[in-house]
C-alpha positions in Angstrom: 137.3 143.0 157.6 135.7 146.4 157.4 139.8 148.1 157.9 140.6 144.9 155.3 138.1 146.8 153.0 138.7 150.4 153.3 142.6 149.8 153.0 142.2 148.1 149.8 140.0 150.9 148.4 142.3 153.5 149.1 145.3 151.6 147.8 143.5 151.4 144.2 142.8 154.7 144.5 146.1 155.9 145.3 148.0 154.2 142.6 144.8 155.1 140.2 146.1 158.7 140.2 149.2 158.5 139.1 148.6 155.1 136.8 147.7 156.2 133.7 149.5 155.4 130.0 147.4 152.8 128.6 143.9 151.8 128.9 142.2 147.9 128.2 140.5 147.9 125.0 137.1 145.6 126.1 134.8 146.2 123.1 134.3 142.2 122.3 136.3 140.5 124.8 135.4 137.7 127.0 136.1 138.3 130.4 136.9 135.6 132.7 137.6 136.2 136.2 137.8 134.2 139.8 138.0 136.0 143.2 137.2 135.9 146.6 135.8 137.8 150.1 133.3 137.4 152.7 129.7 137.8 153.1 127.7 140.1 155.7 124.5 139.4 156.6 123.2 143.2 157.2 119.6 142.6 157.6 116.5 140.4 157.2 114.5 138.8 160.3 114.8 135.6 161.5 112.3 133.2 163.0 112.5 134.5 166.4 111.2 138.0 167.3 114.0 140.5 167.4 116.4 138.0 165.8 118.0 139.0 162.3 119.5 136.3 160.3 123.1 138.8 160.8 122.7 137.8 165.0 122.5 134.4 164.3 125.1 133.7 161.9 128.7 134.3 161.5 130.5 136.4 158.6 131.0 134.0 155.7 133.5 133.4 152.7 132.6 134.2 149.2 134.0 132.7 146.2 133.4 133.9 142.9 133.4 132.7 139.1 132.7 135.4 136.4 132.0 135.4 132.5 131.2 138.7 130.9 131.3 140.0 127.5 132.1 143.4 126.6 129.7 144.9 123.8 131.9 148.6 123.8 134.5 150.1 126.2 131.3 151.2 128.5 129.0 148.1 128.9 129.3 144.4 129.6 127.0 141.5 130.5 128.7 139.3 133.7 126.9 135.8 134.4 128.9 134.9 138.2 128.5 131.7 139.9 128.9 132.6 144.0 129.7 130.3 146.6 129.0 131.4 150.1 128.4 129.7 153.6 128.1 131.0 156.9 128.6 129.5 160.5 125.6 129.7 163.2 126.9 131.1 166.2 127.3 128.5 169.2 124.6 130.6 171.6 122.4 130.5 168.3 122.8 126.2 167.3 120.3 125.1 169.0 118.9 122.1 168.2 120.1 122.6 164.5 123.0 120.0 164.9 126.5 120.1 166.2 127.6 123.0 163.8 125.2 124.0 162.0 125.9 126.4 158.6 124.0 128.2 156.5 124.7 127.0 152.8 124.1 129.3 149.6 125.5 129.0 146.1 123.8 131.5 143.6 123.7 132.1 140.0 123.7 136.3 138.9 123.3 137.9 135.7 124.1 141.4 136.3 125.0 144.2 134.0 127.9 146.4 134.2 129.0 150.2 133.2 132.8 150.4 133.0 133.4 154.7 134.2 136.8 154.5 133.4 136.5 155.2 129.6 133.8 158.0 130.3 136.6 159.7 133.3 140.1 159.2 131.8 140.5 156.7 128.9 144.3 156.4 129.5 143.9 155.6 133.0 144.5 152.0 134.5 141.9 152.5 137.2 138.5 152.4 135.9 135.6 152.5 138.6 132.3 150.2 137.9 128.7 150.0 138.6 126.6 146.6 138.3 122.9 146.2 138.6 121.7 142.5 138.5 119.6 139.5 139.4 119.7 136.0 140.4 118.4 132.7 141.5 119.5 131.7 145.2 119.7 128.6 146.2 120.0 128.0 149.9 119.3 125.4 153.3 121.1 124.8 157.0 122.9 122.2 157.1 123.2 120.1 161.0 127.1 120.1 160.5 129.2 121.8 159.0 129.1 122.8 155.0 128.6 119.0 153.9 126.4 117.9 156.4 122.6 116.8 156.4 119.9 119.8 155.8 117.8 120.2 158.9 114.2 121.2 159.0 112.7 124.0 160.0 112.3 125.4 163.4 109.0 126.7 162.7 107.7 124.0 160.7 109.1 120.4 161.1 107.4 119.2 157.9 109.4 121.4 155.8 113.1 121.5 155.5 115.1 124.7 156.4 115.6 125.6 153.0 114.7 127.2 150.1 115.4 128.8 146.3 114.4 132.6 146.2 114.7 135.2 143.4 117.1 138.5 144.4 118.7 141.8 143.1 121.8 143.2 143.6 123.6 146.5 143.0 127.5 146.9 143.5 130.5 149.2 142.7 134.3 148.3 142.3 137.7 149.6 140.9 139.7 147.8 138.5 143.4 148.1 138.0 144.9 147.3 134.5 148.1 144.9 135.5 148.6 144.3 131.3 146.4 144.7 128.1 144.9 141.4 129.2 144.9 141.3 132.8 142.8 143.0 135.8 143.1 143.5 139.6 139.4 144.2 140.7 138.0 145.0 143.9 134.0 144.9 144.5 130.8 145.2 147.1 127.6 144.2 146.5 124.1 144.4 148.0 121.8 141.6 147.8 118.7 141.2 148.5 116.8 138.1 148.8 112.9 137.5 148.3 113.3 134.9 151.2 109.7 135.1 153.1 107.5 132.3 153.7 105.4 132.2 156.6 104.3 129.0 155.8 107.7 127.0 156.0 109.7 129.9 158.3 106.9 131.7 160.0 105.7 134.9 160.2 109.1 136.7 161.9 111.2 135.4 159.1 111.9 138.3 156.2 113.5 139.2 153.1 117.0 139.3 153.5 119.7 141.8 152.6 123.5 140.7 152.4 126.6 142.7 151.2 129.5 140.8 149.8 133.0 142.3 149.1 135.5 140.4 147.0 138.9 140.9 145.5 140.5 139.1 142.0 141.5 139.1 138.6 139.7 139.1 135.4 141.6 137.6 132.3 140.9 139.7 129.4 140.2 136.8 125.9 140.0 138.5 122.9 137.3 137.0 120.2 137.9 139.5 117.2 
C-alpha cells in the first residue's frame, strides 16, 4: 500500500509538469466527489500494556463522500461522510467473537486551501491542504462488519464502543480531467479523543489514524 501510495503521487506529479493550458474556475461551485483507500492505524494504546490499537487490527478500507463549496479559486468548505472498518487480527480475537471488526463511520467538516491558483493558475495540477474536525462514531463488532457489538474487555457492563470528537490535517493533488471534472489523490491524519478509563481502562489512548484515498470530484456550477 505504501509503493501503491508513493507511485500514485509521483504519477500526478509527473504529468502536473507538463499539464498546463487551462485551469478549473471554482469560485461558487459545488463540489461533489466519491473515492476510496484504506485506513492505518499509526498509533494510540490499546487495553493491554504495550498493545496499540495498529498491533491488534488489520489495515482497513475507506470510502468517502464529499460536498464542498468553493467561496474563490483559493478556499472551500468540504463536509465528507467516511466509511471505514478494520479486521482484528486472528492472534488478537480473543474472546471478541469469530471475526471480530472494528467499525467506524465519521462525519468531517474540514476546510481547504486550493495552491494551485497561488503556484501556476494555468496548471491542471493544483496541490491542497485541509484542516478539519469531526464526530466519530465507532464499536467492535463479534463478526464481521454487520455483526453484534461486543462489550468491553475491560469493563463488561459497558459496550466496546464509543462517539469521540477528532481533528484532522491532510494534503492532496488534484488533476483537472475537464472544466468540471477532477482526479484527486489525498492523506489524512486523524486523531481521535478516544480515552476513557472508565469503559476501556487506563492503557487505552487517544488514537491517531492516517487515511489515503483516491477519486473524483464533479465540479456543479450554481452561478
Amino acid at each position: 500500500m505504501k509503493r501503491l501510495i508513493s507511485l500514485t503521487a509521483a504519477l500526478v506529479l509527473v504529468i502536473g509538469m507538463t499539464a498546463t493550458g487551462f485551469a478549473q474556475v471554482k469560485t461558487g461551485n459545488i463540489g461533489l466527489s466519491a473515492s476510496s483507500g484504506a485506513l492505518f492505524p499509526i498509533h494510540g494504546g490499546y487495553t493491554t500494556a504495550g498493545l496499540d490499537l495498529g498491533d491488534v487490527v488489520q489495515t482497513g478500507p475507506n470510502f468517502r463522500f464529499g460536498l464542498s463549496y468553493w467561496f474563490n479559486p483559493v478556499f472551500a468548505l468540504e463536509g465528507a461522510f467516511n466509511i471505514n472498518y478494520m479486521y482484528y487480527e486472528d492472534a488478537y480475537a480473543g474472546d471478541l467473537g469469530s471475526d471480530p471488526t472494528w467499525v467506524m463511520p465519521n462525519f468531517t467538516l474540514n476546510g481547504i486551501m486550493n495552491l494551485g491558483p497561488l503556484i501556476n493558475p494555468q496548471s491542471r495540477v493544483s496541490p491542497y491542504v485541509s484542516l478539519g474536525m469531526g464526530i466519530y462514531p465507532w464499536w467492535v463488532n463479534d463478526d464481521g462488519v454487520t455483526g453484534d457489538n461486543v462489550r468491553s474487555p475491560y469493563n463488561q457492563s459497558e459496550d466496546f464502543s464509543a462517539t469521540n470528537f477528532g481533528l484532522n490535517a491532510g494534503a492532496g493533488i488534484e488533476f483537472a480531467l475537464s472544466r468540471n471534472v477532477s482526479l484527486f489523490g489525498q492523506g489524512k491524519y486523524q486523531y481521535l479523543f478516544a480515552e476513557d478509563t472508565g469503559k476501556f481502562g487506563p492503557y487505552f489512548e487517544d488514537q491517531g489514524l492516517f487515511s489515503f484515498d483516491i477519486g473524483l470530484t464533479y465540479y456543479l456550477p450554481t452561478r
